[in-house]
C-alpha positions in Angstrom: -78.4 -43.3 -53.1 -81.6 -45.7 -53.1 -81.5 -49.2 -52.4 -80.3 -51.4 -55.7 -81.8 -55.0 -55.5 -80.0 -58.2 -57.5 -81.5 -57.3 -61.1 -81.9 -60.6 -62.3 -85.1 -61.7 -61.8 -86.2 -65.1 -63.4 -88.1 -67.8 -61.6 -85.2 -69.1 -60.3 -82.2 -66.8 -60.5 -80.1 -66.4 -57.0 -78.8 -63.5 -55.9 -76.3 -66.2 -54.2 -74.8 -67.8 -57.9 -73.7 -64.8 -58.6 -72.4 -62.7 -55.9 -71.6 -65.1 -53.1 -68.7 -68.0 -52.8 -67.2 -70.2 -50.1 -63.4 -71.2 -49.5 -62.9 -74.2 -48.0 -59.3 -73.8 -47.9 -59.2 -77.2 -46.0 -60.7 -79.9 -48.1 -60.1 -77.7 -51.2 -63.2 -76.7 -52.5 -65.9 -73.8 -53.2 -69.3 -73.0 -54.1 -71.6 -70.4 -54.1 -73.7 -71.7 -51.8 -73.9 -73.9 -48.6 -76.0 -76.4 -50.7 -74.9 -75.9 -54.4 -72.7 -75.5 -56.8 -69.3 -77.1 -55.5 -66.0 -77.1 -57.4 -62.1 -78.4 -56.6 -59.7 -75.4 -55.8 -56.8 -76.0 -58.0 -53.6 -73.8 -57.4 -53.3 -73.1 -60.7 -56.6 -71.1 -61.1 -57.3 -70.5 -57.5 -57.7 -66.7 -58.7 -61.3 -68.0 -60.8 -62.8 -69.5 -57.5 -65.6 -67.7 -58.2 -66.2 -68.0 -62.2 -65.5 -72.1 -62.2 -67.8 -73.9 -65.3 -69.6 -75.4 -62.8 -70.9 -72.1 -61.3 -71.1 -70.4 -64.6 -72.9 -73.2 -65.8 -75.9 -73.2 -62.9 -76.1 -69.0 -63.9 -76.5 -69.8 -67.6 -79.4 -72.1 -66.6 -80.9 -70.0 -64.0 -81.3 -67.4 -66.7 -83.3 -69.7 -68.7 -86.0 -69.6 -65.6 -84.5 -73.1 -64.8 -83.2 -74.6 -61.8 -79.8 -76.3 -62.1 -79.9 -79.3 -59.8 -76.5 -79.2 -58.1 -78.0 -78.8 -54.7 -80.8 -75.8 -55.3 -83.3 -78.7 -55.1 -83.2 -77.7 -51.2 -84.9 -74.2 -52.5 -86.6 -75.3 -55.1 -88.5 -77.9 -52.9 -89.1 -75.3 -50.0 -90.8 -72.3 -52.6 -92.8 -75.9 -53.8 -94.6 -76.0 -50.7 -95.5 -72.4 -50.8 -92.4 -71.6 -48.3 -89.4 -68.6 -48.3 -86.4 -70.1 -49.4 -83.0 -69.1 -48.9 -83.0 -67.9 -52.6 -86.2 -65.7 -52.1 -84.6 -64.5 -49.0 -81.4 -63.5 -50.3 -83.2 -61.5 -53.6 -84.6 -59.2 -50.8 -81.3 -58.3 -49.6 -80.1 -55.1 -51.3 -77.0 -53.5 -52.5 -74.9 -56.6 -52.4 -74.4 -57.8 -55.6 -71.6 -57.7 -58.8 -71.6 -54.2 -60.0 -71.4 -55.1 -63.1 -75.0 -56.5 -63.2 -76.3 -53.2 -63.9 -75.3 -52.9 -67.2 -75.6 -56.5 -68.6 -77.7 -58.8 -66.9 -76.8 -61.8 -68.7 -73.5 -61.9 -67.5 -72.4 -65.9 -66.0 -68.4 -64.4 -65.4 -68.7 -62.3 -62.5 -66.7 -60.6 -59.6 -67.7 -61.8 -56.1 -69.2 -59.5 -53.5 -69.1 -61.7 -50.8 -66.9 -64.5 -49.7 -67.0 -66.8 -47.0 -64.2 -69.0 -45.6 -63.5 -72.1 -43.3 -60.1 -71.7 -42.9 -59.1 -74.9 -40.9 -61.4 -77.3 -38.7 -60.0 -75.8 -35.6 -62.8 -76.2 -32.8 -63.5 -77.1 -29.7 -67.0 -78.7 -30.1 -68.2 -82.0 -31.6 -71.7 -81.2 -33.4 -73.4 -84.7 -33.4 -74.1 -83.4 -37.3 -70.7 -82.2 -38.0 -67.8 -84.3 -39.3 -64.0 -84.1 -39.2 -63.4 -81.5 -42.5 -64.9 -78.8 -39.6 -64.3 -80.0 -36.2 -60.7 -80.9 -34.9 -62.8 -82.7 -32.0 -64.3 -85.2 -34.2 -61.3 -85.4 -36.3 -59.2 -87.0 -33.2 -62.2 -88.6 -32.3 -62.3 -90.8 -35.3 -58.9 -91.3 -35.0 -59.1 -93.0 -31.8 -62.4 -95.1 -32.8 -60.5 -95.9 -36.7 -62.9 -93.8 -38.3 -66.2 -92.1 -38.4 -69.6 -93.4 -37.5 -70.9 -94.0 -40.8 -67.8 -94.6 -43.6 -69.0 -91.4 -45.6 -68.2 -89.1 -43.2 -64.6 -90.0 -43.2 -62.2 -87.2 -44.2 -58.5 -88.0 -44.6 -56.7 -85.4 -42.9 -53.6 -86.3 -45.2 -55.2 -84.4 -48.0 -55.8 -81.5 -46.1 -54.6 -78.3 -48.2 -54.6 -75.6 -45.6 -51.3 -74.9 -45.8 -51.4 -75.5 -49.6 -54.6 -73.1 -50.1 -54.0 -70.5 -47.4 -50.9 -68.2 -49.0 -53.5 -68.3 -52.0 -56.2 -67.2 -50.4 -53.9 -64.2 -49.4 -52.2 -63.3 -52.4 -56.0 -62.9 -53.4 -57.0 -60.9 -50.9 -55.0 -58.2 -50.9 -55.6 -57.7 -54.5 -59.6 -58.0 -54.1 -60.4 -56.8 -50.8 -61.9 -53.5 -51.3 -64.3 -55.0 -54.1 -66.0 -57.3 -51.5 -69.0 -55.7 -49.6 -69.2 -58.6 -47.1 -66.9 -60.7 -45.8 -68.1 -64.5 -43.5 -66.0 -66.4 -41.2 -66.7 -69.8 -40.6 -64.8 -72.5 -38.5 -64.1 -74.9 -36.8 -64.6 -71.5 -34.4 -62.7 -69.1 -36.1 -62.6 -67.4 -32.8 -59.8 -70.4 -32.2 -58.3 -69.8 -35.1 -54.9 -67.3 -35.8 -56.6 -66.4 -39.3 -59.2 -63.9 -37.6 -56.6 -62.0 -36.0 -54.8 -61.5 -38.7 -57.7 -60.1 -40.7 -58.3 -57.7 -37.7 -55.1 -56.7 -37.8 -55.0 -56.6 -41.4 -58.8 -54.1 -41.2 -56.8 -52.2 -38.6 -53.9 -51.5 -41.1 -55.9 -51.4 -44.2 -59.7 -50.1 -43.1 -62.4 -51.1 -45.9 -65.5 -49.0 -44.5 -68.0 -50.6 -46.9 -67.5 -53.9 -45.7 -69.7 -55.9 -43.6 -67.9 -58.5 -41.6 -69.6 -61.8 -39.9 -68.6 -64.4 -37.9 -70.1 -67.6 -36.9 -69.3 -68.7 -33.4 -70.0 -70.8 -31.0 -69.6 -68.9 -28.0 -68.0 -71.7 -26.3 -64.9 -69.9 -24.6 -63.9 -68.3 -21.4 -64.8 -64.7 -21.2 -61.5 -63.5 -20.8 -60.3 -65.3 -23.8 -63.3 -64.2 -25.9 -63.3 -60.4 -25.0 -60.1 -59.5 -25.8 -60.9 -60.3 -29.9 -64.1 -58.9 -29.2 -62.7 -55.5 -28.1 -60.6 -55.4 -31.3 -63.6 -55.7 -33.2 -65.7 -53.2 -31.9 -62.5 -50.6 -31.9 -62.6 -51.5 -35.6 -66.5 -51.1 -36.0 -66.4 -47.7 -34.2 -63.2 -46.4 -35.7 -65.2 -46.4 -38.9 -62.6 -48.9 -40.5 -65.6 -51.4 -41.2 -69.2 -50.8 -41.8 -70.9 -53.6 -39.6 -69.5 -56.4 -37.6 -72.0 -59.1 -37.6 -71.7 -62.1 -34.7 -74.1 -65.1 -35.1 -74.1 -67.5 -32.9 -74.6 -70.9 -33.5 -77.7 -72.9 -31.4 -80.3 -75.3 -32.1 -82.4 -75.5 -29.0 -81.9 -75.5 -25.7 -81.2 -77.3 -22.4 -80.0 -80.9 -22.4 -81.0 -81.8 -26.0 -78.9 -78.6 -27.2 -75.9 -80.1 -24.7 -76.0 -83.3 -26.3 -76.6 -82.3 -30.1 -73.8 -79.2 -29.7 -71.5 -81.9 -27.6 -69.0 -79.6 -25.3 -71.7 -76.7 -25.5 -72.7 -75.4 -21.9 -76.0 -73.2 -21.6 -74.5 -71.5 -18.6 -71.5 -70.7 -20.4 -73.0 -69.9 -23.6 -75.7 -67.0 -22.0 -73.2 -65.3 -19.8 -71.2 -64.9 -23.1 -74.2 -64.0 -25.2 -75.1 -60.8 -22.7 -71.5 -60.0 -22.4 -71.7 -60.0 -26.6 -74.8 -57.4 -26.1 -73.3 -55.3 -23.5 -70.4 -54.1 -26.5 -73.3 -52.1 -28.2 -71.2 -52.6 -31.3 -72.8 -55.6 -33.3 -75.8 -57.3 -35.3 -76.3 -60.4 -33.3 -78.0 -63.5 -34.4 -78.6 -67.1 -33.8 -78.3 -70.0 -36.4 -79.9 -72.9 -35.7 -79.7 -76.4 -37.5 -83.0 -78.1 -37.2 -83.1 -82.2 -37.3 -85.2 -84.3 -35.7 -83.5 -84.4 -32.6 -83.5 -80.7 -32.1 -87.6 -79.8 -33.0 -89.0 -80.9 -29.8 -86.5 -78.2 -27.9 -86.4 -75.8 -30.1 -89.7 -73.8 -28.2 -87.4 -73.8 -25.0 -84.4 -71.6 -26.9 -87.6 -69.3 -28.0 -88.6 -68.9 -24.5 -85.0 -67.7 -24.1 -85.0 -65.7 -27.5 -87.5 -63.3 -26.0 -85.5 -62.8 -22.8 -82.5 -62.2 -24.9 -84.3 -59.7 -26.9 -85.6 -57.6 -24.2 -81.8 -56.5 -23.8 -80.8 -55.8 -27.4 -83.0 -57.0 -30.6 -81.6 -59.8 -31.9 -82.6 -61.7 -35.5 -82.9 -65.8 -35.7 -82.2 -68.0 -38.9 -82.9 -71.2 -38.9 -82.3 -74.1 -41.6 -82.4 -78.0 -42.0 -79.4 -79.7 -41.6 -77.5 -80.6 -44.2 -77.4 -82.4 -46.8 -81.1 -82.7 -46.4 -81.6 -85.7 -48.7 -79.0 -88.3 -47.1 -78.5 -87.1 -43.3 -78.8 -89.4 -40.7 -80.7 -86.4 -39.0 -83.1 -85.3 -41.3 -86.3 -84.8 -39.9 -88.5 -85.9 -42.5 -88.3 -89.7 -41.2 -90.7 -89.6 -38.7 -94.4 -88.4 -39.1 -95.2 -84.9 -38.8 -97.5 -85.2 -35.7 -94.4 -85.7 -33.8 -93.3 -82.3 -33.9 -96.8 -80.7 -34.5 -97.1 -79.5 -30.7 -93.9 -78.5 -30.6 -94.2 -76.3 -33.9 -97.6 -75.2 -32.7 -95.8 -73.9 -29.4 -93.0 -72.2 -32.2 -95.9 -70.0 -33.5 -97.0 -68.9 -30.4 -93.8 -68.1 -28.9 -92.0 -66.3 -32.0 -92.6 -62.4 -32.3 -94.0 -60.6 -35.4 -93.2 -56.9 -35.2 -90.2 -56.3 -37.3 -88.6 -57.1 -40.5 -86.3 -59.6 -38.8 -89.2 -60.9 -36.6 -91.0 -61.7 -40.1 -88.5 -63.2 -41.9 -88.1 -65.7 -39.5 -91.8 -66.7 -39.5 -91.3 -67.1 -42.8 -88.7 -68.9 -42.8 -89.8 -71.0 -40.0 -93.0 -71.5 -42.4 -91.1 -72.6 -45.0 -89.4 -74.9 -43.3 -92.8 -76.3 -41.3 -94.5 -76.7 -44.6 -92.0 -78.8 -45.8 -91.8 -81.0 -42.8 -95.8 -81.3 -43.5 -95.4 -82.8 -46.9 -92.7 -85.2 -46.2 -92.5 -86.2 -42.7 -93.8 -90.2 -42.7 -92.1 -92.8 -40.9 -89.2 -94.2 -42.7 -87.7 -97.6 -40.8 -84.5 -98.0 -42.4 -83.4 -94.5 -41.9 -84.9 -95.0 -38.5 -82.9 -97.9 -38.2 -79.8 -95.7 -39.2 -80.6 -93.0 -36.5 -80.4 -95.1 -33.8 -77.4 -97.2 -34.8 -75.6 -93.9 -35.0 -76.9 -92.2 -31.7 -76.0 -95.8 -30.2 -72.7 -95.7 -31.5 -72.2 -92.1 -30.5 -73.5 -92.9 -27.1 -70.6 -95.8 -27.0 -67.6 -93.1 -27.8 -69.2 -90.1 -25.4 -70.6 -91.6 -22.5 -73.8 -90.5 -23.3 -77.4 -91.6 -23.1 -79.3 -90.9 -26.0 -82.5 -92.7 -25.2 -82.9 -90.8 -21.9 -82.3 -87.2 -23.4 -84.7 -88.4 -26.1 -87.2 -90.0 -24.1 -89.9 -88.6 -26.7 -88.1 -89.8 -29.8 -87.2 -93.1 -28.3 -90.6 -93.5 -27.7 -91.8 -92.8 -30.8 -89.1 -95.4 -32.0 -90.5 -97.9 -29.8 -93.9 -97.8 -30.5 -93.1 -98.1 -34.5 -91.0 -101.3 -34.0 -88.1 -99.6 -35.0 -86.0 -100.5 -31.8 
């Protein structure tokens, strides 16, 4: 059978509203998008995660040729500037979308195709973008300090509904798994986390060969804690009881500047487990990176290391601005443009162009370049924020900010921000 493609095609319709929605089954919420979209769980109608009115409301406008606010602003601002966003992106992708679209395309109550979950903060890292809902680290972090850096990053881990959340997510499951063509784990590392093993096990005992199955990692464990999960899953991809295990792998840049961004991340570590992830033969690898303004100036050191990597096994790289992109502390819009242009014109010389993976992250990169070249000017006050929260960061880690950052600092200096 031929490729099917998301059949709804209005300037703004997203192959992501319809098909796609994320569990946070800690801080009780979903959306059908990382950006967009976001509604309470409830136990009550848990069951209608994915049809909530506030998801069947962005559909109904998105098939006026609309956009819906909510968050697709980040799209809608990137295909502005003549860029691929993640909404033109995912339109490409085929075959993964509610079945039920090819015989009414006006539908706004759908069945989801793929769901993603964050089962529990659970990690083992402290992202300097992350905050306490995802990362265990930060969470005891902030309860040593009294809190987070800045007050809306607090999460109060009284309310968390894991336990609440999770024998729902289950009870839904087992009555909608085989109607799901691709399935995301997110953390915390999940790889830390009891809930992957008992999907494997539950694949092993209840095989769904249509499904793709991802995970977002890390990569920061010991080898011989990692490779035992990491058997299981290749058993499972070449017994035939999934159709393709995905395993990206979460990176900004490299070197120090990734070591301080990704705090508890070691590059030593990190490769050996990479290759030892290529020598299984079993998986579509990937890295995700986060791009801010600390991580640009760095970022044409991981490529360097991209095109080791992919002399081994071919690998694909997604990229994306941190989020939210409007009100992070790391946005990287505050400073002028000409502060990363060597480092982006080093990007472009460095990233390949032969395959369909290859081009898709030019584009993306473009997309996000362009953007960064009509907003980028030097904003003080969020200047002003930046460093009172690497400062403050710096305090609680023993770190140095203004060394690893030389450039940045720099650039701080010299426009009387410091």
């Amino acid at each position: 059978m031929s490729d099917r493609y998301f059949p709804i095609r209005t300037e703004t319709s997203c192959r992501l509203k319809w098909s796609w929605s994320t569990l946070y089954l800690n801080a009780g919420h979903t959306g059908s998008c990382h950006r967009a979209s976001v509604s309470n769980l409830t136990t009550e109608e848990f069951d209608n995660f994915h049809n909530t009115p506030v998801k069947i409301r962005d559909r109904s406008v998105m098939l006026q040729g609309q956009w819906p606010g909510n968050g697709c602003e980040y799209c809608r601002d990137i295909e502005k500037v003549g860029g691929v966003s993640d909404r033109l992106f995912q339109i490409q992708v085929p075959n993964i979308y509610p079945d039920e679209l090819n015989y009414d395309t006006t539908l706004t109550n759908v069945t989801p195709t793929v769901l993603e979950i964050f089962f529990s903060n659970t990690c083992n890292l402290a992202c300097i973008y992350c905050d306490a809902r995802l990362s265990s680290v930060i969470q005891s972090e902030n309860k040593k300090f009294g809190g987070a850096i800045l007050p809306e990053l607090n999460f109060n881990y009284v309310d968390n509904r894991y336990k609440e959340l999770v024998p729902k997510f289950w009870n839904w499951f087992e009555k909608n798994y085989k109607k799901l063509k691709r399935l995301q784990l997110l953390g915390g590392e999940p790889f830390l986390q009891r809930d992957i093993l008992k999907l494997i096990d539950y694949f092993d005992q209840n095989p769904h060969p249509e499904l793709e199955f991802n995970l977002v990692t890390n990569l920061m464990l010991p080898p011989d804690v990692l490779n035992p999960t990491l058997e299981k899953l290749k058993t499972l991809k070449n017994s035939g009881k999934l159709k393709r295990i995905d395993i990206n792998v979460s990176v900004d840049c490299w070197g120090e500047t990734q070591e301080y961004i990704r705090h508890g991340f070691n590059t030593e570590t990190f490769e050996q487990n990479l290759l030892m992830l290529m020598e299984k033969n079993a998986f579509r690898i990937g890295l995700v990176s986060t791009v801010t303004s600390l991580s640009i100036p760095s970022m044409p050191l991981l490529a360097v290391k991209y095109n080791e990597w992919c002399k081994k096994q071919k690998i694909f790289w997604y990229m994306h601005f941190v989020l939210p992109i409007d009100n992070s502390v790391f946005d990287p819009t505050i400073v002028e443009y000409s502060y990363y242009k060597p480092h982006i014109d080093t990007m472009y010389n460095l990233l390949p162009s032969e395959t369909w993976d290859d081009k898709t992250t030019l584009e993306v990169f473009t997309g996000i370049v362009e953007k960064l070249k009509k907003e980028c000017n030097t904003q003080h006050h969020k200047l002003n924020r930046l460093v009172y929260y690497l400062d403050k960061n710096d305090s609680r880690r023993n770190l140095d900010w203004k060394n690893v950052f030389s450039d940045l600092y720099n650039f701080i200096e010299t426009n009387h921000v410091v």
